[in-house]
C-alpha positions as a Python dict, from the first residue, in 0.01 Angstrom:
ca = {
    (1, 'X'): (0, 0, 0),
    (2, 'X'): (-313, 191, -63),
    (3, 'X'): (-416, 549, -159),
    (4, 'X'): (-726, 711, -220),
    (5, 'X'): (-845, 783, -513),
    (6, 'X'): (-1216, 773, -656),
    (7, 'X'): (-1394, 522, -736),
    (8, 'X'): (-1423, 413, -1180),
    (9, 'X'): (-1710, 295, -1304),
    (10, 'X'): (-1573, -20, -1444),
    (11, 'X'): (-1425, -151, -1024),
    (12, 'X'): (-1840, -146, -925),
    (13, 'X'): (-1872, -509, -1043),
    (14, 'X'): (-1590, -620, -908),
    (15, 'X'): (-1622, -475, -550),
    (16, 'X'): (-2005, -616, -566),
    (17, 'X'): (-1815, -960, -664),
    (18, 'X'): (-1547, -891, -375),
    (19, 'X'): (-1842, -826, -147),
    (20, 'X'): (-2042, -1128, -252),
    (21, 'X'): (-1671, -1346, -158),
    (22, 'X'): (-1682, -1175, 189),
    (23, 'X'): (-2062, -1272, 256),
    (24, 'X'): (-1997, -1662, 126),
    (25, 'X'): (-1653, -1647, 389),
    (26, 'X'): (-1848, -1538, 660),
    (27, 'X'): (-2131, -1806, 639),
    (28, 'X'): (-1874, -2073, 644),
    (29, 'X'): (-1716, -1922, 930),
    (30, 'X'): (-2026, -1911, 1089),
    (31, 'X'): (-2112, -2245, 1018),
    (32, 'X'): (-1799, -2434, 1068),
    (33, 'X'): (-1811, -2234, 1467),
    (34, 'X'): (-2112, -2302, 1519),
    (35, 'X'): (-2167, -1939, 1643),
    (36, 'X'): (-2146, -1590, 1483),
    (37, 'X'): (-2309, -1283, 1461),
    (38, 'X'): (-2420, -1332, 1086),
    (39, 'X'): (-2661, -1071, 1002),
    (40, 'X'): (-2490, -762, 1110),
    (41, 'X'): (-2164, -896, 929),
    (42, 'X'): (-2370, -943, 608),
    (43, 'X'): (-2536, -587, 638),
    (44, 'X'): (-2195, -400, 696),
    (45, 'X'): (-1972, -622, 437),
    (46, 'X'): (-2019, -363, 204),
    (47, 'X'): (-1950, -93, 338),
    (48, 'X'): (-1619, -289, 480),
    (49, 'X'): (-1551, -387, 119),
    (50, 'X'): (-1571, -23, -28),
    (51, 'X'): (-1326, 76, 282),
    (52, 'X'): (-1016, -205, 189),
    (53, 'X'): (-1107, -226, -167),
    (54, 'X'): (-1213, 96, -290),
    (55, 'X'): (-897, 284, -237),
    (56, 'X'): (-1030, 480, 66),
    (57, 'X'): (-787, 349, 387),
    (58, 'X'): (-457, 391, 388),
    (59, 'X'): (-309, 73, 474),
    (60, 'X'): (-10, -173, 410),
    (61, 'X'): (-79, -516, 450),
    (62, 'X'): (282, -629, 480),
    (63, 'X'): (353, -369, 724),
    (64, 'X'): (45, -354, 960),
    (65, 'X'): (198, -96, 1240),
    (66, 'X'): (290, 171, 924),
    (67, 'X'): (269, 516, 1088),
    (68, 'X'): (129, 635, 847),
    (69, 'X'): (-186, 400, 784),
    (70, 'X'): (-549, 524, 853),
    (71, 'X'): (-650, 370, 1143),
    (72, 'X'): (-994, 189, 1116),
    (73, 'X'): (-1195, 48, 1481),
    (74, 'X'): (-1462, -171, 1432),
    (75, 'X'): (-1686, -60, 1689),
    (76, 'X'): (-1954, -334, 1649),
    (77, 'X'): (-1717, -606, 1709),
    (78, 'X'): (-1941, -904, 1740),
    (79, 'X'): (-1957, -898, 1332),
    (80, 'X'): (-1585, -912, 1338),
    (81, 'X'): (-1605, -1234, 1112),
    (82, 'X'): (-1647, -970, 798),
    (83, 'X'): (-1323, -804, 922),
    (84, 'X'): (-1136, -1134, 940),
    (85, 'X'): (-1255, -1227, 603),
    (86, 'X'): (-1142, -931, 401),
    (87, 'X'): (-789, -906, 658),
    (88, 'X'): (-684, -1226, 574),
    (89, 'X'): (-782, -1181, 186),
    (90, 'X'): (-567, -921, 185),
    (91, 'X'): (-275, -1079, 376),
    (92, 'X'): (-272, -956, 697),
    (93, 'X'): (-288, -1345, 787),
    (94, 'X'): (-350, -1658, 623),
    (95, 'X'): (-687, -1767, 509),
    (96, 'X'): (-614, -2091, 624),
    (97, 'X'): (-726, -1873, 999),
    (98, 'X'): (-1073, -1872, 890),
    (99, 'X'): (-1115, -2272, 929),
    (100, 'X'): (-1072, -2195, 1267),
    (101, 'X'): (-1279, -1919, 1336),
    (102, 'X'): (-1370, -1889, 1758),
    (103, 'X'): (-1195, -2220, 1804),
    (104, 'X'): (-951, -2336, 2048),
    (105, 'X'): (-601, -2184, 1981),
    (106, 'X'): (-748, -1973, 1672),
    (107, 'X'): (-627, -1662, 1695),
    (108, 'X'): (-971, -1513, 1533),
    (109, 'X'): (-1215, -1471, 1853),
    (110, 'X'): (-1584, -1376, 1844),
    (111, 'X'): (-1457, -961, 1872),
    (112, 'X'): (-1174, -841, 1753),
    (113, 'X'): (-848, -806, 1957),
    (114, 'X'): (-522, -634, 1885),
    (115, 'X'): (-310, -952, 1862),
    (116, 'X'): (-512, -1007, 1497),
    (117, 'X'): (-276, -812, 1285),
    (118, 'X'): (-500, -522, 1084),
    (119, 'X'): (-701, -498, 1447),
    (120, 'X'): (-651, -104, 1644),
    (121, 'X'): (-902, -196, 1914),
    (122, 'X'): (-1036, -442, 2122),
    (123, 'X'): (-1371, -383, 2064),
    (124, 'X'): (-1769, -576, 2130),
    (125, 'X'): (-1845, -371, 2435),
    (126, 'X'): (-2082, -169, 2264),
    (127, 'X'): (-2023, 207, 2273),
    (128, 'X'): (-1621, 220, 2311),
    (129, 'X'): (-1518, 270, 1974),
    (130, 'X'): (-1620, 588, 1922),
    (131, 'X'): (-1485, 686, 2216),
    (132, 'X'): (-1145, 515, 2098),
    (133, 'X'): (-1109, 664, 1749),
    (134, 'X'): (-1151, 1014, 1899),
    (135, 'X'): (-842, 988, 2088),
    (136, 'X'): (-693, 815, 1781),
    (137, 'X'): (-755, 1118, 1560),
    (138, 'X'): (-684, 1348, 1882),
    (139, 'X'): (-330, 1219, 1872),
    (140, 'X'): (-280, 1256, 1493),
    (141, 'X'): (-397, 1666, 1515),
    (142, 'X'): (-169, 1692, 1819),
    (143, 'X'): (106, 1514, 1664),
    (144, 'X'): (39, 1677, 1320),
    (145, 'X'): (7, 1370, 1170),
    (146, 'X'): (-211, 1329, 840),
    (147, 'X'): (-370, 969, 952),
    (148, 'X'): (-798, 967, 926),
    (149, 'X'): (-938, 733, 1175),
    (150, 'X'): (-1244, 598, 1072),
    (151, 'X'): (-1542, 384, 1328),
    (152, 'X'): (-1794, 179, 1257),
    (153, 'X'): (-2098, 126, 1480),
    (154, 'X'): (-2446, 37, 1494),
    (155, 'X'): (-2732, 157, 1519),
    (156, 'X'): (-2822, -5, 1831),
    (157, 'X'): (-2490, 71, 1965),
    (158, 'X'): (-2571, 449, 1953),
    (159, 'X'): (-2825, 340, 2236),
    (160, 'X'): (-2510, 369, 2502),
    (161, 'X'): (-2467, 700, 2654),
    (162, 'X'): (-2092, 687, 2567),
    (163, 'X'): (-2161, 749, 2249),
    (164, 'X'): (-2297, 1074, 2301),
    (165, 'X'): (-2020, 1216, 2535),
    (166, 'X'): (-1760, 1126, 2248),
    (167, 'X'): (-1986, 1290, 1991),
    (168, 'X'): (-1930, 1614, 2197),
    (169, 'X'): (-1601, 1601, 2274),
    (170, 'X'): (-1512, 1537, 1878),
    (171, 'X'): (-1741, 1858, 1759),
    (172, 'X'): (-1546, 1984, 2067),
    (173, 'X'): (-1198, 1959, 1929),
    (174, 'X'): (-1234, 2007, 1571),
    (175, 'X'): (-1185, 1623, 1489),
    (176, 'X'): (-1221, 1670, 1097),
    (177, 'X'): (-996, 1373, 1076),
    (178, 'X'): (-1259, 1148, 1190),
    (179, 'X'): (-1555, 962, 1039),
    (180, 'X'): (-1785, 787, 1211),
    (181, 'X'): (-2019, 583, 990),
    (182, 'X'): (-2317, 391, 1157),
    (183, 'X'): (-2448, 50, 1010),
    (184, 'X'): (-2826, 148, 993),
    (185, 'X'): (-2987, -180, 949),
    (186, 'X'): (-3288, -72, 1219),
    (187, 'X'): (-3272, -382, 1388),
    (188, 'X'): (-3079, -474, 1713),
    (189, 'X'): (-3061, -822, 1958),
    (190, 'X'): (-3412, -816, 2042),
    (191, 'X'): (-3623, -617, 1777),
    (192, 'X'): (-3597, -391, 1562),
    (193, 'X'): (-3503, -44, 1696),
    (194, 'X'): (-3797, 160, 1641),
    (195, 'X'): (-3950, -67, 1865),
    (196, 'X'): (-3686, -73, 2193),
    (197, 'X'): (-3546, 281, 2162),
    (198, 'X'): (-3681, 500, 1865),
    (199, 'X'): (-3380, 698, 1737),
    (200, 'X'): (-3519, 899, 1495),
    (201, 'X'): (-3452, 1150, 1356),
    (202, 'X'): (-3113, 1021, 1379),
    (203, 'X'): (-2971, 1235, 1133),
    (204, 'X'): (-3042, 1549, 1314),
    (205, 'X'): (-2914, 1400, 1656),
    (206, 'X'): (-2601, 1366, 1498),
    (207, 'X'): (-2629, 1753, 1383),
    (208, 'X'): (-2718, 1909, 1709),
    (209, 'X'): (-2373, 1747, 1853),
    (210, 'X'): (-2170, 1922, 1620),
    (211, 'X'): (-2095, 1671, 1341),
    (212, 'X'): (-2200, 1673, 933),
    (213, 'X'): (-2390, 1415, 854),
    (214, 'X'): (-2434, 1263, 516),
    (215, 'X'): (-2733, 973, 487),
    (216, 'X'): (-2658, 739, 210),
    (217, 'X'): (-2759, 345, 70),
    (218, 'X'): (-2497, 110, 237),
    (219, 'X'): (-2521, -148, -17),
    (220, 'X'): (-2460, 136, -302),
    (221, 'X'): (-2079, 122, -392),
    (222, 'X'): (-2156, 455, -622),
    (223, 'X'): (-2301, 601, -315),
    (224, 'X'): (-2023, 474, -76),
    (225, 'X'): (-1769, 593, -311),
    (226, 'X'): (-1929, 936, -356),
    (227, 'X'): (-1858, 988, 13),
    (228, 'X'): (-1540, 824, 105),
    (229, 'X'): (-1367, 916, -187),
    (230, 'X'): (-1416, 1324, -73),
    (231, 'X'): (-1338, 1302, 278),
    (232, 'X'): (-953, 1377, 276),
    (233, 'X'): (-1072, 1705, 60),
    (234, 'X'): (-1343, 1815, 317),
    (235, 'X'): (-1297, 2230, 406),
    (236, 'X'): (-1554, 2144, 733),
    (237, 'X'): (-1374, 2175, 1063),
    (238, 'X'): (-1633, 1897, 1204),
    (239, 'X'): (-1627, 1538, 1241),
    (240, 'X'): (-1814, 1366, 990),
    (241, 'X'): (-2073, 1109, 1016),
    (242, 'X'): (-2207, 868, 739),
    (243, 'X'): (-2537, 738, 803),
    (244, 'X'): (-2562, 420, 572),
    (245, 'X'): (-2885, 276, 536),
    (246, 'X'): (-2843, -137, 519),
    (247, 'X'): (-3033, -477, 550),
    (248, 'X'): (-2979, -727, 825),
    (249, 'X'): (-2831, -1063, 708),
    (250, 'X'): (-2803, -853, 350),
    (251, 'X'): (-2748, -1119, 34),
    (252, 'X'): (-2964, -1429, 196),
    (253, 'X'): (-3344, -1385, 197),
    (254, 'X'): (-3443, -1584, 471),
    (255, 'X'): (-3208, -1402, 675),
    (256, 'X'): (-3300, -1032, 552),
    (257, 'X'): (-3447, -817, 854),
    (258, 'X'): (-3502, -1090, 1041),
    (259, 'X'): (-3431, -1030, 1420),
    (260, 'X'): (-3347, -1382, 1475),
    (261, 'X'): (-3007, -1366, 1278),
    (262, 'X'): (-2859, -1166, 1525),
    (263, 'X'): (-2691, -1465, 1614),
    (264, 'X'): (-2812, -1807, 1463),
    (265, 'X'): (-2662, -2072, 1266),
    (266, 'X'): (-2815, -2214, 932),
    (267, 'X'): (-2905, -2549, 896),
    (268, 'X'): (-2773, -2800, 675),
    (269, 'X'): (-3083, -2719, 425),
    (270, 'X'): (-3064, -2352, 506),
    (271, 'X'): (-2727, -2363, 442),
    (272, 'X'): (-2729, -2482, 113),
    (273, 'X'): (-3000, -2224, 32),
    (274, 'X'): (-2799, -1972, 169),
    (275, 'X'): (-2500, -2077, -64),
    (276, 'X'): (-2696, -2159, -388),
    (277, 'X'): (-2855, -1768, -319),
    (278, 'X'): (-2450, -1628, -284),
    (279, 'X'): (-2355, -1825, -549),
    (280, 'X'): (-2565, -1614, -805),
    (281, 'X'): (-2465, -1268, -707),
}
């Protein structure tokens, strides 16, 4: 069982080691399936490490349905193989799960589903987790319940309109029990996102619906810590949203901000690039 608490010095290393594990599980995953969203999962593993590792959610492994666990919805499901990784290194289910990743009687699919224990959501529909959290952390004001709910998205998810009518309805209600954070790596299927659907300033969209906004390095645990660590303290009334600024296919040059690891498999020389470039992390 986990608390929060913030962040020493001396646990950086090890959640940038803890990271580097996640990023080396994922590619195998990938591999071994033959299919996987690998470049969003590497540019959000750290921010998904800080989360389970950094003492932020409130969780118990051994007791996934705990009323009183923060409830966390991975709204970009398609990079669900980061998820799966750090659920089953924790204990949710056995690693031995992985080997099977998005194969026949696995119980780890390409999104996330609620019969994974450590899942809240079905989620990969882009622009329904939002929407899904709020009425988590709806519940937990109504019920008077201390639970945060926390959602992660992307930054081409916050093309769908959905988004936008949950953002209103949380500044609406008062949801300071929610945080949204977005996975800004700037790229999306096709392109990057500056050139499908410029977003910017994204930072003040998320202002004018009612939310704070804080805009920090996703790949800094000092930075990720500097936020998560404070948001059980926050006086603000409003949701909050964490803007974290990321790489696609973070940890594997070839792969960095390269549209065409949305969803591609290395190669057998690639791979062992890929590996020999994790290995030294």
């Amino acid at each position: 069982m986990f608390s929060t608490a913030t962040l020493m010095e001396d646990n950086i290393q090890k959640l940038k080691e803890k990271a580097n594990f996640v990023r080396r599980q994922i590619l195998e995953m990938v591999v071994a399936a033959g299919k996987g969203h690998i470049g969003g999962a590497f540019s959000c593993t750290d921010i998904l490490v800080s989360l389970y590792y950094g003492d932020v959610l409130r969780f118990d492994s051994s007791n996934p349905n705990w009323d009183k666990r923060d409830r966390f919805i991975l709204s970009k499901g398609h990079t669900a193989a980061a998820l799966y990784a750090i659920l089953s290194d924790l204990g949710y289910f056995p690693c031995t799960e992985l080997n099977n990743f998005q194969k026949e009687n696995c119980i780890l699919g390409g999104h996330p589903d609620r019969k994974i224990p450590g899942i809240e959501a079905d989620t990969g529909s882009l622009g329904h987790g939002l929407g899904i959290g709020i009425g988590l952390a709806l519940s937990a004001k109504l019920d008077k319940k201390d639970f945060m709910t926390f959602v992660l998205m992307g930054d081409g998810e916050c093309y769908e309109g959905s988004v936008w009518e949950a953002a209103m309805f949380a500044s609406h209600h008062k949801l300071n029990n929610l945080v949204g954070i977005v996975d800004k790596n700037n790229l999306c299927i096709l392109d990057f996102t500056k050139n499908c659907v410029n977003m910017e300033p994204l930072e003040d969209k998320w202002k004018s619906f009612g939310w704070d906004v804080i805009t920090i390095d996703g790949h800094s645990f000092e930075e990720l810590d500097s936020v998560f660590s404070k948001v059980r303290s926050r006086q603000s009334e409003k949701p909050l949203m964490i803007i974290a600024n990321t790489i696609k296919g973070k940890g594997v040059s070839f792969m960095e901000n390269k549209p065409e690891w949305h969803h591609s498999v290395p190669n057998q020389e690639q791979l062992e690039m890929a590996r020999k470039e994790l290995s030294k992390e």
